[in-house]
C-alpha positions as CSV (number, residue, x, y, z in Angstrom):
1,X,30.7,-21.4,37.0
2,X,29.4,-19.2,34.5
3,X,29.6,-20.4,30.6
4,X,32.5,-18.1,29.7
5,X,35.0,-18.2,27.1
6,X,38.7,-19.2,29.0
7,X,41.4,-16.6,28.5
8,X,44.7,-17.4,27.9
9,X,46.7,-18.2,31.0
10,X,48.8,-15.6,32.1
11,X,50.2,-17.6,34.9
12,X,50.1,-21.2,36.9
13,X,47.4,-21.3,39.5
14,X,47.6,-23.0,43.2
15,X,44.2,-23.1,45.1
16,X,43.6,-25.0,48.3
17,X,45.3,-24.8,51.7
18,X,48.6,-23.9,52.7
19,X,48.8,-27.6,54.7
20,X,51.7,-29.8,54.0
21,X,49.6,-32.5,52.1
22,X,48.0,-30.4,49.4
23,X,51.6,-30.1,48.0
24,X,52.3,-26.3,48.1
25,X,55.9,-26.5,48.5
26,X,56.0,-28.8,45.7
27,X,54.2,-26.9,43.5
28,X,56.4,-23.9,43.8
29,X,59.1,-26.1,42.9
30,X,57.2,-26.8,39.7
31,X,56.7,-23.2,38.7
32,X,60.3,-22.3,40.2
33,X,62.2,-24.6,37.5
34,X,59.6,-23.9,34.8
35,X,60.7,-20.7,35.1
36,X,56.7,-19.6,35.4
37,X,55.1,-17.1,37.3
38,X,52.6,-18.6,40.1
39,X,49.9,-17.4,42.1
40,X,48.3,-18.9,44.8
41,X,45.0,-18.5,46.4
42,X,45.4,-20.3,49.7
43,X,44.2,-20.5,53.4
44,X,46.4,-20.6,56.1
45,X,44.8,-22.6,58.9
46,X,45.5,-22.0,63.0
47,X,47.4,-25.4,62.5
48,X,49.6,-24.8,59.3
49,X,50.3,-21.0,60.5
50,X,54.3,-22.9,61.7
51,X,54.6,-25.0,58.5
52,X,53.9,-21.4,56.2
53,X,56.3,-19.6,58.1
54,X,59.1,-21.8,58.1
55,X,59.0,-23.5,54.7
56,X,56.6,-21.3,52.2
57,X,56.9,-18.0,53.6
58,X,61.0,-17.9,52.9
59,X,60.0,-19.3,49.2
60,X,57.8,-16.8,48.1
61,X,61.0,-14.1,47.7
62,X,62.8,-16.6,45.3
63,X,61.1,-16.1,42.3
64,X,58.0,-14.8,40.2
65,X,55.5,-15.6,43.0
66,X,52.3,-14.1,44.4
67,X,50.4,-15.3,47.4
68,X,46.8,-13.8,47.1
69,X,45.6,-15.6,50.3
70,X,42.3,-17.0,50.6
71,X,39.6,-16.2,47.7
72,X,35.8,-16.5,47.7
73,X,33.3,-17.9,45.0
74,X,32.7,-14.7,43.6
75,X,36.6,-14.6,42.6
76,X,36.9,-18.2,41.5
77,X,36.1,-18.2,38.6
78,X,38.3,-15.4,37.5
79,X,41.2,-16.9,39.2
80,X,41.1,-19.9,37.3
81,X,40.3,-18.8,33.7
82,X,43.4,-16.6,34.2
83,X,45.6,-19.5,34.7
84,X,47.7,-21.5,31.8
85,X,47.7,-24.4,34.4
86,X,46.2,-25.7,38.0
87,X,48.9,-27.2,40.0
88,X,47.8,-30.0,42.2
89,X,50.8,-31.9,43.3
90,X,49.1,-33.4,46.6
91,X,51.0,-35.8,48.8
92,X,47.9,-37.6,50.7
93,X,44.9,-39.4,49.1
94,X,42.4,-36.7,48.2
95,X,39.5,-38.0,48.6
96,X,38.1,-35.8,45.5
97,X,40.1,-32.6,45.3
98,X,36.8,-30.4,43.7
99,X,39.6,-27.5,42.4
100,X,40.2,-29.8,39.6
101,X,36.5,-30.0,38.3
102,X,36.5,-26.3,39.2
103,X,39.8,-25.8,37.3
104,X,38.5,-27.3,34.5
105,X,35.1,-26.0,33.9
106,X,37.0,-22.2,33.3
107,X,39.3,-24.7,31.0
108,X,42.1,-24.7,32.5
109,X,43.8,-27.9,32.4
110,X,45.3,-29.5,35.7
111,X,48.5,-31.1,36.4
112,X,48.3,-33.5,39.1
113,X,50.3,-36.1,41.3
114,X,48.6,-39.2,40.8
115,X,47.0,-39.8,44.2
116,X,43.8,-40.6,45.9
117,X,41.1,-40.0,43.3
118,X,42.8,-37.9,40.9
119,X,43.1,-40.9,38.0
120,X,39.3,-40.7,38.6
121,X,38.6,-37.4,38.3
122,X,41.5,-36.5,35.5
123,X,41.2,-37.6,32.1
124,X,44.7,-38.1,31.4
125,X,45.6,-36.1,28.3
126,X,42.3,-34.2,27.9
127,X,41.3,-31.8,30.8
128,X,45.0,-32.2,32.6
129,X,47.8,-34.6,32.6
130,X,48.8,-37.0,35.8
131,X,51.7,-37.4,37.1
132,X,54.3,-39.2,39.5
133,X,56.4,-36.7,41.2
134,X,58.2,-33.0,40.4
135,X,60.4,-34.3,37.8
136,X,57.8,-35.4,35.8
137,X,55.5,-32.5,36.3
138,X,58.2,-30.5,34.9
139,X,58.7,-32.1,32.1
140,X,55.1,-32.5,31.5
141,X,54.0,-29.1,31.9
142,X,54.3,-27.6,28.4
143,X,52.2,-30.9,27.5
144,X,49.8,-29.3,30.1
145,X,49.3,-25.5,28.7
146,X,48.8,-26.4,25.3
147,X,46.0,-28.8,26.0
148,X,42.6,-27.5,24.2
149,X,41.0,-25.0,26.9
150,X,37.5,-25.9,25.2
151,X,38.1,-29.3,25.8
152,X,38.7,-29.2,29.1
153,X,35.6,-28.0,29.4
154,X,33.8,-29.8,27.3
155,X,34.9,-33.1,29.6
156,X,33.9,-31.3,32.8
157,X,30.3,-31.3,30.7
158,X,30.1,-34.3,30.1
159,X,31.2,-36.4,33.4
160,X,30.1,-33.9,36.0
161,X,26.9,-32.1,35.3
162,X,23.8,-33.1,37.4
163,X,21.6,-35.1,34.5
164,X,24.8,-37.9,35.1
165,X,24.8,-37.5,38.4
166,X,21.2,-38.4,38.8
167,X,20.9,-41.3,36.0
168,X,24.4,-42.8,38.2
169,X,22.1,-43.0,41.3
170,X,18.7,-44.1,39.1
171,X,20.9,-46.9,38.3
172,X,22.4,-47.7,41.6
173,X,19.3,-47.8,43.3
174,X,17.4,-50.0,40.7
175,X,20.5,-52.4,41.5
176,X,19.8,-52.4,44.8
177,X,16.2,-53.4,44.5
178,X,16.9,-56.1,42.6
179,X,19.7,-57.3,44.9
180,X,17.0,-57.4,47.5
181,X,14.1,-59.1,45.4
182,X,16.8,-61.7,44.5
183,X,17.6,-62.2,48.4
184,X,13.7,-62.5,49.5
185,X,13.1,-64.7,46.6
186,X,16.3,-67.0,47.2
187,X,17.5,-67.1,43.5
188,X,21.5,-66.8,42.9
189,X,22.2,-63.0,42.3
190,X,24.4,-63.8,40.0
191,X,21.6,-64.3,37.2
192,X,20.1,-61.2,38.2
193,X,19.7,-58.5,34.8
194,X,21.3,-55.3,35.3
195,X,18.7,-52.6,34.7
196,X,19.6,-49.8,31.9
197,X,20.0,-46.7,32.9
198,X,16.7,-44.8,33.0
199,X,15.4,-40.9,32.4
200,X,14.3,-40.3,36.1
201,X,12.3,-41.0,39.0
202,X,9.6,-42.4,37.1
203,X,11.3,-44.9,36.0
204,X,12.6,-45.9,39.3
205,X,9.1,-45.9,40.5
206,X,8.2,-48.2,38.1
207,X,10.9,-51.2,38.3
208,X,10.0,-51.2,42.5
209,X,7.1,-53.1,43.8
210,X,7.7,-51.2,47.0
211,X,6.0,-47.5,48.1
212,X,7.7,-44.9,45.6
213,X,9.8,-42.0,47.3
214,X,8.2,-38.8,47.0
215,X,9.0,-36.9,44.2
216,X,11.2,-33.9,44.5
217,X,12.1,-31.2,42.5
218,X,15.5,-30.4,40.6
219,X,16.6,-28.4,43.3
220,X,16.6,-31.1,45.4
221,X,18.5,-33.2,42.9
222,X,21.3,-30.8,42.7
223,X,21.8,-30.3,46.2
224,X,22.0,-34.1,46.4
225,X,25.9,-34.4,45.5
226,X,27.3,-33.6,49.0
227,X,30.1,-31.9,47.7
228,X,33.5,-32.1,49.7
229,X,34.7,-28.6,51.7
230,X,38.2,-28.3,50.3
């Protein structure tokens, strides 16, 4: 996402898929009794084309509502920046739900059911606020709008940039190679050190007595996340 200031939110922002468990319905509950204009950028899959017709469709006429359908990258960003809020009231355990951290990089703060990872991925009070169910979000939400856009931001920064990403799995594979020296060698793995976190490969190199993995570039670390389809 590009390093641009957020703009003030104009409106509260769905984005995902029109399925049952990403909490549409619930979300237009949100903005309904919040008396808020919402957009949603959504894709209707073959198997939710039934669920959209009977339950969303007939709610879209009720109040200050726009369905956009689906968007691409290229409109993301936009999208998002626009938004006072993201709305993320899932019913399922979301295994990562990347709209947040994309939400949240433009600034724009999330209010989520807490489910699945999103007490992981929210910092409760700073880039969003968590929830437990429609009441709450409504009573929550002017919480939620007047968080600080640039710190929303500045926690995306922080916990999910690359640099992090890397040291996290520096550090994880140094633990593993003690683990196994520690098993070869027979000594109780409980008194095993647990090695800092290091700069880079280099250093990863260094604490392994085995062949070192050939060095990549930082393409090839960035490309290393596996990032969810949502």
């Amino acid at each position: 996402f590009p390093d641009v200031p957020a703009s003030e939110g104009r409106y509260l922002a769905f984005l995902g898929r029109t399925s049952p468990e990403k909490g549409l319905e619930e979300a237009i509950e949100i903005a309904r009794r919040s008396d808020l204009p919402l957009r949603i950028a959504a894709k209707i899959d073959p198997v939710d084309e039934q669920y959209f017709d009977e339950t969303i469709a007939p709610l879209l006429a009720e109040h200050d509502i726009e369905f956009v359908g689906e968007i691409g990258e290229d409109g993301k960003a936009e999208f998002l920046c626009g938004a006072s809020a993201l709305l993320f009231p899932i019913n399922w355990p979301e295994p990562f739900g990347l709209v947040m951290i994309e939400a949240a990089a433009c600034g724009t703060p999330v209010l989520a059911f807490r489910s699945g990872s999103v007490p992981e991925v929210i910092e409760d009070g700073v880039s969003g606020v968590i929830v437990e169910d429609v009441e709450a979000a409504v009573r929550a939400l002017p919480k939620v709008v007047e968080l600080p856009r640039e710190g929303v931001r500045d926690a995306v920064r922080r916990r999910f940039n690359v640099e992090r990403m890397a040291a996290d799995y520096v550090q994880l594979y140094r633990r593993l190679i003690a683990e196994r020296k520690t098993g070869e060698s027979g000594d109780d793995r409980r008194r095993q050190p647990t090695a800092p976190v290091g700069p880079g490969v280099a250093d990863w190199e260094a604490a392994s007595e085995s062949k070192p993995l050939e060095r990549t570039s930082t393409i090839g670390v960035e490309h290393a996340s596996n990032r969810p389809t949502d």
